[in-house]
N, C-alpha and C positions, 0 to 999 in steps of 0.2 A: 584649261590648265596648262599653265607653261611648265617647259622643262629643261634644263641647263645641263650643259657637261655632257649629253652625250655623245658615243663615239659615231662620228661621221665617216663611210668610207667609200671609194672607189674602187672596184674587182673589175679587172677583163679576165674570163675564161671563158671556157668550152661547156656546154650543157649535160652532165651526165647525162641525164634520161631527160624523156618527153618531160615537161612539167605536170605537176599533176594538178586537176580544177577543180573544186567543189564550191557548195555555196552552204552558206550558213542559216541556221531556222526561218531569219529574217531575209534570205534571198541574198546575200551579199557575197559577191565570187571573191574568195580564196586560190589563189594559188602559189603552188611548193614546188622547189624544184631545187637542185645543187649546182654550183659553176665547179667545174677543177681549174686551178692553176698549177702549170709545172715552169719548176727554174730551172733554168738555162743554166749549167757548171763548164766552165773551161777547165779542163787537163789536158797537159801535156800538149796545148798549143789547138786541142779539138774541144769540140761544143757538144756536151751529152745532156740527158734529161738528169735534173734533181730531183729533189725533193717535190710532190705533187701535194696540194694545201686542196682541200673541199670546204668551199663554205655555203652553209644550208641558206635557203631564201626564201623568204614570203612576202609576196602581193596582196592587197588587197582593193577592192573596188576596181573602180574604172582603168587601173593598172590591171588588175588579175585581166578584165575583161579581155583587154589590148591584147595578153599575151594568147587568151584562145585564141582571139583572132588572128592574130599573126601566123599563128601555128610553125612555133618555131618549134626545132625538135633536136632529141640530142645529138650532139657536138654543135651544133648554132657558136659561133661566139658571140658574146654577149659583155657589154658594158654596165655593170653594175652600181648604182651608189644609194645609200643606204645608210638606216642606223643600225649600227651592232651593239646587239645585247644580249646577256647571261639568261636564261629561262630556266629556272628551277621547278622542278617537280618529283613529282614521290614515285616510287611504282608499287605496283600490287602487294607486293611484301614487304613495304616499308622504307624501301634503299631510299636513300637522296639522290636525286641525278641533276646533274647538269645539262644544257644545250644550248651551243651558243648559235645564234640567228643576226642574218640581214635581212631590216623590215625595207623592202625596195621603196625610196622615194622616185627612181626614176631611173629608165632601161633605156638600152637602144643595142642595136647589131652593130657588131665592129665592122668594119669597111677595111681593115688590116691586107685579111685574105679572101676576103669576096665583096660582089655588089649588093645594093639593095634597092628595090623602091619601095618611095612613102608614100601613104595612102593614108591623107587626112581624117580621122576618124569626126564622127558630127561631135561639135562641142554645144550645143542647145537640143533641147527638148524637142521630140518630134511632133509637130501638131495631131490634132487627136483626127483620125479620118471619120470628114463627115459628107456631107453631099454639096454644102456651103460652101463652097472654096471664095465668097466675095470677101470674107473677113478673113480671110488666110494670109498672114500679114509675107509670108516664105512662100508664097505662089511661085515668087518671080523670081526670085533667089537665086542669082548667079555667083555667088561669092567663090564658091568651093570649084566653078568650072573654067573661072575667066582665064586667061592665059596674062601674065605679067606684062607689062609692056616694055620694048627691047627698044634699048636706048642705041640711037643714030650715032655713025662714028664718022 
């Protein structure tokens, strides 16, 4: 099913809290976490903290997995984009409530004010371990070790 019009967006902030992971009946990682951003105000010629915006986030799948793995943790900064949308639900006693969410299409650590290194996650299926390895088609699989080759100057 397609979908039109929705709002696309970009967040760099800082991690409130760890992220939080869970997985759903069918095994599928979920994870929630919050970024804060604060704005920068000039007075009087100085740079103080504004107004701080929290926007809630969720992952899902092979995005959730990534972020265990990475195991970033609060204040990480973090590059966000996403689609934002309204989530309506009830509570126990009837209220209406709102909650507005980023479904993360795709993360990365700001480079701003720290380094990082990346660490290819495998994008294909792991063969099943058997004792066979003659039809093991990834026996020999140097893909992910090779070093680039460095152009002569």
């Amino acid at each position: 099913m397609a979908t039109v019009n929705e709002i696309t967006m970009t967040v760099a902030g800082n991690l409130v809290a760890d992220p939080e992971i869970k997985h759903t009946t069918t095994g599928r990682s979920v994870a929630r976490f919050r970024i804060a951003q604060t704005a920068a105000v000039e007075r009087n010629g100085a740079w103080e903290d504004g107004q701080t915006t929290f926007i809630r986030c969720v992952a899902y799948g092979p995005i959730a997995d990534h972020i265990a793995a990475s195991r970033i943790g609060k204040g990480t900064r973090l590059v966000v984009t996403g689609r934002y949308a309204q989530r309506d639900r009830q509570t126990d006693q009837g209220e209406r409530r709102s909650t507005y969410e980023l479904t993360v299409d795709d993360i990365g650590a700001s480079i701003k004010y720290a380094t990082v290194r990346i660490d290819r996650a495998p994008s294909r299926p792991q063969p099943a371990a058997t004792n066979d390895t003659a039809g093991d088609p990834w026996k020999n699989d140097d893909m992910f070790t090779r070093q680039p080759e460095q152009p002569e100057f």
